[in-house]
N, C-alpha and C positions, 0 to 999 in steps of 0.2 A: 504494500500500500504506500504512495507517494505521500510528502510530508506534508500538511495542511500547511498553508504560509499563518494564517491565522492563529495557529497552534502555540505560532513561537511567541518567544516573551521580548514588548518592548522594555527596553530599559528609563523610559520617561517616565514609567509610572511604579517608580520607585522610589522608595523615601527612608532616612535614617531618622531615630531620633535618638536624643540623647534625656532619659528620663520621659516627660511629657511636652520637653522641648523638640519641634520640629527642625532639625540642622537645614534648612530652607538653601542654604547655600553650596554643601554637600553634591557635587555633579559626577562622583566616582566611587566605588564602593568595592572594595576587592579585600576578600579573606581567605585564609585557607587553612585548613587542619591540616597536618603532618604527622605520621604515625611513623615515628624514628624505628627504623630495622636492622637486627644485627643478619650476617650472613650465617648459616650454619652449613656446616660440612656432611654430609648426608653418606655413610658405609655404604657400599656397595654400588655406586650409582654416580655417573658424571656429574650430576646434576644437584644445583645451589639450593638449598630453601634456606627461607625467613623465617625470623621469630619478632614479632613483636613486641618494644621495647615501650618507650615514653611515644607519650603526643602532646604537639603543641599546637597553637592556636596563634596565628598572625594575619595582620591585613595593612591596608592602608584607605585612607580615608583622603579626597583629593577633593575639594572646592577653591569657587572664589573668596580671597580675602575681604572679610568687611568688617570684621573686628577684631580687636587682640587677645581676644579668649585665651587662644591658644597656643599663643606666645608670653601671656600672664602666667597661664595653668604650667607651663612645661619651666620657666625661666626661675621660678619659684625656687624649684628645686636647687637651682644653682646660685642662688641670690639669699637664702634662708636655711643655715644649717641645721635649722630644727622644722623642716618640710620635709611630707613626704607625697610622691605621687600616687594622686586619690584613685582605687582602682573602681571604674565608673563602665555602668551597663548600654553598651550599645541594641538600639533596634531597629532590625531591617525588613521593611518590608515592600514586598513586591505585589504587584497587584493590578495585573494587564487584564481589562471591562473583556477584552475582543478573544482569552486566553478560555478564561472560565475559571479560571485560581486563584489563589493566592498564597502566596510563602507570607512567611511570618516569622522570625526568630529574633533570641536574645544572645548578642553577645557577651559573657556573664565577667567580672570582675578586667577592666580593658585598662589598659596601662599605656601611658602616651613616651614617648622615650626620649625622643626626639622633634625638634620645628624647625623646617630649614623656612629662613625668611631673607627679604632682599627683593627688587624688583627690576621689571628692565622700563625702560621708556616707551612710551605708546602700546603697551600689552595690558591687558588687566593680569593682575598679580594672584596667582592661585597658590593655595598650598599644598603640598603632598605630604599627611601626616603619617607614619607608619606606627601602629601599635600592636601589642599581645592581647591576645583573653586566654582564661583558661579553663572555659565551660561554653557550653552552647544550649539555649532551651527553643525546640522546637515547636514552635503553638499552631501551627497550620501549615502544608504542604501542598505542592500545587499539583492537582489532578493527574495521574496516571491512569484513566480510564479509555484511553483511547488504543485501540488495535495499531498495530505495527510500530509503536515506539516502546522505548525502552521502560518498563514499570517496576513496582516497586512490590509486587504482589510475596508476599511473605515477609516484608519488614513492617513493623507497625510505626507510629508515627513516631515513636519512641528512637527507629532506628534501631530497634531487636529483632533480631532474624528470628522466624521459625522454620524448625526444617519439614 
């Protein structure tokens, strides 16, 4: 079965907040979990397998500049040797009318590390923030009910496989 174009997800109808703050300015959103693997050496057999070690949880958060939140919240640390950086819940949610879905999650305890700042002449000035989290809570999942794409059929929202 060919791919619905309608199926796929726009990214305009996306949105972060920070608490019950809408990040209005936020035009970039990228995370990803990382499930650090050792190699194991396998008797009898050419062949490598993994063991699953630690995970971690990073992204970056890209908008136009329009306030100094985020050069207050980060500089803190360096300017106050009795600061610490507040670790603070991201939410993102997705929510394409023309989809049928919607994602939903928390990014759970996010820690900001870094703000690179600086601008050039005639550009609007955006920042590229990168942070960790170390939890993720998923409140909504976007539709796998359609024939010939990939689904989710024996993980529950949870992300626990049944076999």
């Amino acid at each position: 079965m060919p791919l619905a174009a309608e199926r796929t997800i726009n990214g305009s109808y996306g949105k972060i907040y920070m608490g019950a703050t809408w990040l209005a300015n936020i035009q970039r959103v990228e995370a990803r979990i990382t499930v650090e693997r050792r190699e194991v050496k396998v008797a009898g057999t050419r062949h490598t397998g993994y063991k699953g070690m630690n995970v971690t949880g990073e992204g970056t958060i890209t908008g136009l500049k329009v306030t100094d939140f985020w050069l207050k919240l980060i500089s803190r640390y360096m300017r106050d040797q009795n600061s610490y950086i507040p670790p603070l819940t991201l939410t993102t949610v997705l929510d394409d009318p023309e989809n049928g879905g919607s994602e939903s999650l928390d990014l759970i305890r996010c820690r900001f590390w870094e703000i690179p700042f600086g601008f050039q002449v005639n550009e609007l000035v955006e920042e590229a923030i990168p942070f960790t989290f170390e939890n993720i809570n998923i409140h909504s999942c976007l539709g796998d009910d359609t024939e010939g794409y990939a689904n989710t059929d024996g993980i529950n929202d949870c992300g626990e496989v049944s076999v």
